[in-house]
C-alpha positions in Angstrom: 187.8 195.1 195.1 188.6 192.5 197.5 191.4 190.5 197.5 192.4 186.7 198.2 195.0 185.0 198.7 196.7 182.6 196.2 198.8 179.6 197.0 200.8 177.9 195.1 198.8 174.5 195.0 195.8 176.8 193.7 198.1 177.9 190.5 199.2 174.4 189.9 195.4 173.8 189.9 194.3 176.2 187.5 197.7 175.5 185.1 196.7 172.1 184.6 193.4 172.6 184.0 194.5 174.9 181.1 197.1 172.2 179.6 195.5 170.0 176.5 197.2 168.6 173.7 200.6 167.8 173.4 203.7 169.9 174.8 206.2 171.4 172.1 209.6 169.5 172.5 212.5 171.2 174.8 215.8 170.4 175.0 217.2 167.6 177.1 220.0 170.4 178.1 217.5 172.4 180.2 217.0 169.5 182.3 217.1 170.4 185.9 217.2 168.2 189.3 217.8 165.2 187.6 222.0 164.1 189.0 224.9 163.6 187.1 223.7 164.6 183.1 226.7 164.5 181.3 225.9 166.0 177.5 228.6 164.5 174.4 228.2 164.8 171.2 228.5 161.4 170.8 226.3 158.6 172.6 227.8 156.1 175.7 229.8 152.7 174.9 229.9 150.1 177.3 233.2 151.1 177.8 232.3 154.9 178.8 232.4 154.8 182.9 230.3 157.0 184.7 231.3 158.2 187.3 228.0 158.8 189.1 227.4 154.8 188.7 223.8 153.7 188.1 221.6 155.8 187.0 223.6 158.6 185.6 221.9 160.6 182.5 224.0 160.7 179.2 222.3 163.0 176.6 223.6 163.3 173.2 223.1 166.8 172.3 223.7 166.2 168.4 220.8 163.4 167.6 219.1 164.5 171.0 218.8 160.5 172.0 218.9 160.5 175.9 220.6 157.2 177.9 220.7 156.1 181.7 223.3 154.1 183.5 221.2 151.0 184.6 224.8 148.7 184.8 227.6 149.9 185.9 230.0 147.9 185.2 233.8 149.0 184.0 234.2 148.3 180.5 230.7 146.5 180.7 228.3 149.1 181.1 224.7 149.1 180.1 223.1 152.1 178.6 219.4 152.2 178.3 217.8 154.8 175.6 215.0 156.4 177.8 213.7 159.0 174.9 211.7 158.3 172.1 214.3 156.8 170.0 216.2 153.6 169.5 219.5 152.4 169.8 220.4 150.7 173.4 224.3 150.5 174.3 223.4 146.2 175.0 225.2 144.1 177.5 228.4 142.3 176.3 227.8 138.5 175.0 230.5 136.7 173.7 229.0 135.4 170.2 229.4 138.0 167.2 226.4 139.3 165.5 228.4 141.0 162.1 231.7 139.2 161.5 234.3 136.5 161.8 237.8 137.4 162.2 240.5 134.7 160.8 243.8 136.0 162.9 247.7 135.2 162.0 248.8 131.9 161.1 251.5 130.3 158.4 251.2 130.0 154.8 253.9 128.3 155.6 255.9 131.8 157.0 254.4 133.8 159.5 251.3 136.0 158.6 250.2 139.1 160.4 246.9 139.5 158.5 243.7 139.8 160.2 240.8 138.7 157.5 237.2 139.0 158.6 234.1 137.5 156.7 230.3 138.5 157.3 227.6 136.7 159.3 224.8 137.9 157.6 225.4 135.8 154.5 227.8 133.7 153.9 231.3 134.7 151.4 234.6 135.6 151.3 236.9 137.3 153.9 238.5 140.4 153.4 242.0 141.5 154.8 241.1 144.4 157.2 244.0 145.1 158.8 247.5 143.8 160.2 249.1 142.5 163.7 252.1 144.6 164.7 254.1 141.5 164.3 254.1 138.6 161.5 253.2 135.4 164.0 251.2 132.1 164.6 249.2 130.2 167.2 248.0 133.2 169.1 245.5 133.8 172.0 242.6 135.9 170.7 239.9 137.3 172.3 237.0 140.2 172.0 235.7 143.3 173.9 232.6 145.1 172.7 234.3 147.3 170.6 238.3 145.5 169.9 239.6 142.4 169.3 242.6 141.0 171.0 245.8 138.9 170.2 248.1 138.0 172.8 251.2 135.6 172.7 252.0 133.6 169.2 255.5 132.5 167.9 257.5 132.6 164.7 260.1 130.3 163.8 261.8 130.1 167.3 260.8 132.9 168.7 258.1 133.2 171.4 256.3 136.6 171.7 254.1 138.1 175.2 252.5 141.5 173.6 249.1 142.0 173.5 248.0 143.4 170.1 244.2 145.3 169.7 242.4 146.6 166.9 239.1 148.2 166.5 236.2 146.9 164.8 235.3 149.8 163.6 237.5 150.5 161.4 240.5 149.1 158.9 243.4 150.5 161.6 246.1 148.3 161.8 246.7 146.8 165.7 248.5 148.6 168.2 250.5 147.2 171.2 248.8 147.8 174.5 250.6 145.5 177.2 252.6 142.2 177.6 251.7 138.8 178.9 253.6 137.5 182.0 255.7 134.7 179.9 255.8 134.4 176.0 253.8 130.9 174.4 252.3 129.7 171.5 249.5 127.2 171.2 247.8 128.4 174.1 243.9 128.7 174.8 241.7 131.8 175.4 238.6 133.1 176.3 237.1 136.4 176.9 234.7 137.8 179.8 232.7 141.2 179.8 235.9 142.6 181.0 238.9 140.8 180.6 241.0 138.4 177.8 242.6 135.5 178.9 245.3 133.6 177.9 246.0 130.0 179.1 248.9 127.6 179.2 250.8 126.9 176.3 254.3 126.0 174.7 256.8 128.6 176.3 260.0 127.2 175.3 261.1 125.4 178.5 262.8 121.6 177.9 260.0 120.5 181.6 256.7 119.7 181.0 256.9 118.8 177.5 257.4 122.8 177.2 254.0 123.2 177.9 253.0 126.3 180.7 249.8 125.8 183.1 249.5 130.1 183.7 246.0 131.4 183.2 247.1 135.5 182.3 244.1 138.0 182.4 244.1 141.6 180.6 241.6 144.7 181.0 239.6 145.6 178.7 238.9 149.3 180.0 242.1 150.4 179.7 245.4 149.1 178.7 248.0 147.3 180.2 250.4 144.5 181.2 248.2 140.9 182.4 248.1 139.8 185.3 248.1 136.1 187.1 244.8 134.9 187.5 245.4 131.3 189.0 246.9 128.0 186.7 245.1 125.1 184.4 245.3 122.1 186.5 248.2 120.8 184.4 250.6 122.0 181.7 248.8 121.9 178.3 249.1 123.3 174.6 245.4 123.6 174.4 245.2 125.7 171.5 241.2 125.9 171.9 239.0 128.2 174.3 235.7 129.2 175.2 233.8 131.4 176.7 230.7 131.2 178.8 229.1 134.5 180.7 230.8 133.2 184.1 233.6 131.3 183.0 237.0 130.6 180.3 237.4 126.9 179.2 240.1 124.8 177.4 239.4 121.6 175.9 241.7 119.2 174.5 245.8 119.4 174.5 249.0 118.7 172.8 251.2 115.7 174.9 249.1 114.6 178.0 245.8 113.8 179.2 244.5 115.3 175.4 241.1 114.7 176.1 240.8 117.1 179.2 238.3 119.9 179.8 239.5 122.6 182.0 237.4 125.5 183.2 238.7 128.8 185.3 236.2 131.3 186.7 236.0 135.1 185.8 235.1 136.7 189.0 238.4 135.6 191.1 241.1 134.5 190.2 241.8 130.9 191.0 242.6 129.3 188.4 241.3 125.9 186.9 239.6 122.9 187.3 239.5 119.6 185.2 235.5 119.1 184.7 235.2 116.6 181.8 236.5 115.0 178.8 236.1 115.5 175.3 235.2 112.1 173.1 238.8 111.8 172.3 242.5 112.5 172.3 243.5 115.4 170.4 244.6 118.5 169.7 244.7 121.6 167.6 241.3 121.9 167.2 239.0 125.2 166.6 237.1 126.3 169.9 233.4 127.8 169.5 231.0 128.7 172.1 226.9 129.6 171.9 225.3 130.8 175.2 224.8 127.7 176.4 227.6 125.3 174.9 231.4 125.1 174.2 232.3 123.1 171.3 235.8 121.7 170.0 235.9 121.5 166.4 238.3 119.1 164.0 241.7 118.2 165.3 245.4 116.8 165.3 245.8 115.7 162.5 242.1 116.4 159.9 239.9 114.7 162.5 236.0 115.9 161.2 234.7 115.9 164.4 232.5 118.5 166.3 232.3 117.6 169.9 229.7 119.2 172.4 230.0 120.5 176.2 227.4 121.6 178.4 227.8 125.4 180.3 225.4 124.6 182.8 227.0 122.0 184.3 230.4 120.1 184.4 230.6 116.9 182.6 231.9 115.1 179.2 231.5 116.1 176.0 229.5 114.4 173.4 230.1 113.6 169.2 227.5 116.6 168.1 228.0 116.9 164.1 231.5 116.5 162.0 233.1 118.6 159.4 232.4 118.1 155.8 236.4 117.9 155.7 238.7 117.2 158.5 240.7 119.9 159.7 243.1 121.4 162.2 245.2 124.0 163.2 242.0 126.3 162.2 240.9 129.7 163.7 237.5 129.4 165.2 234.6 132.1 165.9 230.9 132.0 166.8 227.8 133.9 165.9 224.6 133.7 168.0 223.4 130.7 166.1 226.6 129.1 164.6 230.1 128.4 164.9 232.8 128.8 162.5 236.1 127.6 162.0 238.8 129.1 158.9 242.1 128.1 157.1 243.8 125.5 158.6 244.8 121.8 157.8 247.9 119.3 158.0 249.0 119.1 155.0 247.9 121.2 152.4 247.1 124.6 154.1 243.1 125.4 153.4 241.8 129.2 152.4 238.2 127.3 153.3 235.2 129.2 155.5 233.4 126.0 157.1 230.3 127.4 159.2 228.1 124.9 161.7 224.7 124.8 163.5 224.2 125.4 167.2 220.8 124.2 167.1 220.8 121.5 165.0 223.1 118.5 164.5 223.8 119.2 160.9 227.4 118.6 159.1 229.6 121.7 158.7 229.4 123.3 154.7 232.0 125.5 153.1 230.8 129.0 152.8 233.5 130.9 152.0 237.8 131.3 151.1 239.8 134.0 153.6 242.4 135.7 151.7 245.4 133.7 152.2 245.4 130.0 152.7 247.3 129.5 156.6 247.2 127.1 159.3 247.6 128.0 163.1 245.2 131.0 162.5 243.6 132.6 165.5 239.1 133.4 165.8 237.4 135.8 167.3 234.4 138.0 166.5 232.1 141.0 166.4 
């Protein structure tokens, strides 16, 4: 019997010509060749940090659901489900999809509640959890997975910790860092990384007691803030918003009320004055879509909703009013409206009032949070 001589490309020949039909399933663990495969039981946030970078493997050996890297970006990563299955970790946006949160306030003494109310349809708030300390007229903000409250006062006191507490659950805050100086009535905004605090009433008898700091905190881990540059003057703005690239302000207790001020996230230096709001005012609610910021109400119950272009600096325009005036409210967005909660000068309100992004349509009540307050805080989930 004669004898020949097999290579290896002439069994990969024959095997696949053997292969039909469909392959039974294997585990993910047996994977081989492919880098960094880190297996959890859990699946990736956009908080978990590879250290491989883009495109490290994450398998979640429980469910079996497999996810690469293709963002790295600390505390903003982007997980893409590569098996069969669903369930993408998404890039951050700023705009809730599930809930409001109506932060702090008076009613009139201090309040450390945190209240959230639902998106999906429109209701009541419910008291989720508590700050770690009773205060007003606080800096809020949002990662993917916390919410953030920085600064606020009570009575005479002026506070600089930064309180967080996690959406996903009813856990009362915790304190992860300080501010640089202690304020109330400052502004805020939030990037994929970082909250941000801005100006505000800090006690000093110059400038009207009003700051000009812009103060920045991580997301990924906790910590103390750090400078990130100044408004381009001393303002109480209460208000903020957020674009992808860039924090706002709009509006101000004492001078130059009308002012828009806009700081950018990838450096630090500071703000710029870029436009003006249709009037003098302040204590208004700040909202933001994708493409627009918009300051809501006012110093004292003004009903109107003014409009500001992200894409490029200007003035903002009248773009629908309240149903009732309002200020010193707590304002949040969703992906297709803004809200603003409590507030008013005099009486205090309990009222939900929710707004179109996309059409110029006067706010309606949709809803009561759980204790009438003014000075309230928004953010969202």
């Amino acid at each position: 019997m004669s004898r020949q001589k097999v290579d290896n490309s002439m069994i990969t020949s024959m095997a696949a010509s053997k292969l039909t039909g469909a392959l039974p399933a294997i585990s993910g663990a047996a994977l081989t060749g492919m880098g960094q495969v880190t297996e959890s039981t859990s699946d990736p946030a956009v908080n978990t940090n590879p250290t491989g970078g883009v495109g490290t493997i994450w398998l979640n050996k429980n469910s079996g659901e497999l996810y690469a890297c293709t963002d790295a970006t600390a505390g903003a990563n982007v997980w893409t489900n590569v098996g069969a299955g669903t369930g993408d970790i998404p890039a951050y946006v700023f705009q809730g999809t599930q809930y409001g949160y109506c932060v702090s306030g008076t009613t009139p003494s201090a309040s450390n509640v945190v209240d959230k109310y639902p998106y999906a349809s429109d209701g009541d708030a419910a008291d989720v959890c508590d700050l770690t300390v009773a205060r007003a007229s606080t800096a809020t903000a949002k990662s993917f997975t916390h919410g953030y409250c920085a600064g606020g006062l009570q009575g005479g006191s002026l506070f600089n910790n930064i309180d967080k507490w996690a959406f996903a659950n009813n856990n009362n805050a915790t304190v992860v860092g300080d501010t640089l100086y202690s304020a109330g009535y400052q502004g805020c905004a939030s990037s994929s990384t970082h909250g941000y605090m801005a100006g505000g009433y800090n006690g000093s008898p110059s400038n009207n007691g009003a700051d000009n700091s812009i103060n920045k905190y991580a997301f990924a881990t906790d910590g103390n803030a750090t400078d990130a540059g100044d408004l381009s003057q001393h303002a109480k703005p209460y208000t903020g918003h957020s674009s992808e690239t860039h924090g706002y302000v709009s509006g101000s207790e004492g001078q130059d009320q009308d002012r828009i001020d806009k700081w950018p996230f990838a450096s630090d230096a500071g703000g710029s004055n870029i436009g003006n709001i249709t009037s003098d005012r302040s204590s208004s609610a700040g909202c933001s879509s994708t493409t627009h910021g918009y300051n809501v109400g006012g110093y004292q119950s003004v009903n109107i909703i003014d409009r500001f272009t992200f894409a490029s600096d200007g003035n903002a325009t009248d773009w629908a009013d309240l149903a009732t005036g309002n200020s010193y409210h707590g304002g949040s967005s969703s992906t297709t409206h803004g809200y603003c909660a409590g507030g008013g000068y005099p009486p205090i309100h309990n009222n939900i009032h929710k707004f179109s992004f996309s059409s110029q349509a006067n706010s309606s009540d949709i809803g009561d949070i759980t204790v009438a307050r003014r000075y309230c805080g928004g953010t969202q989930y």
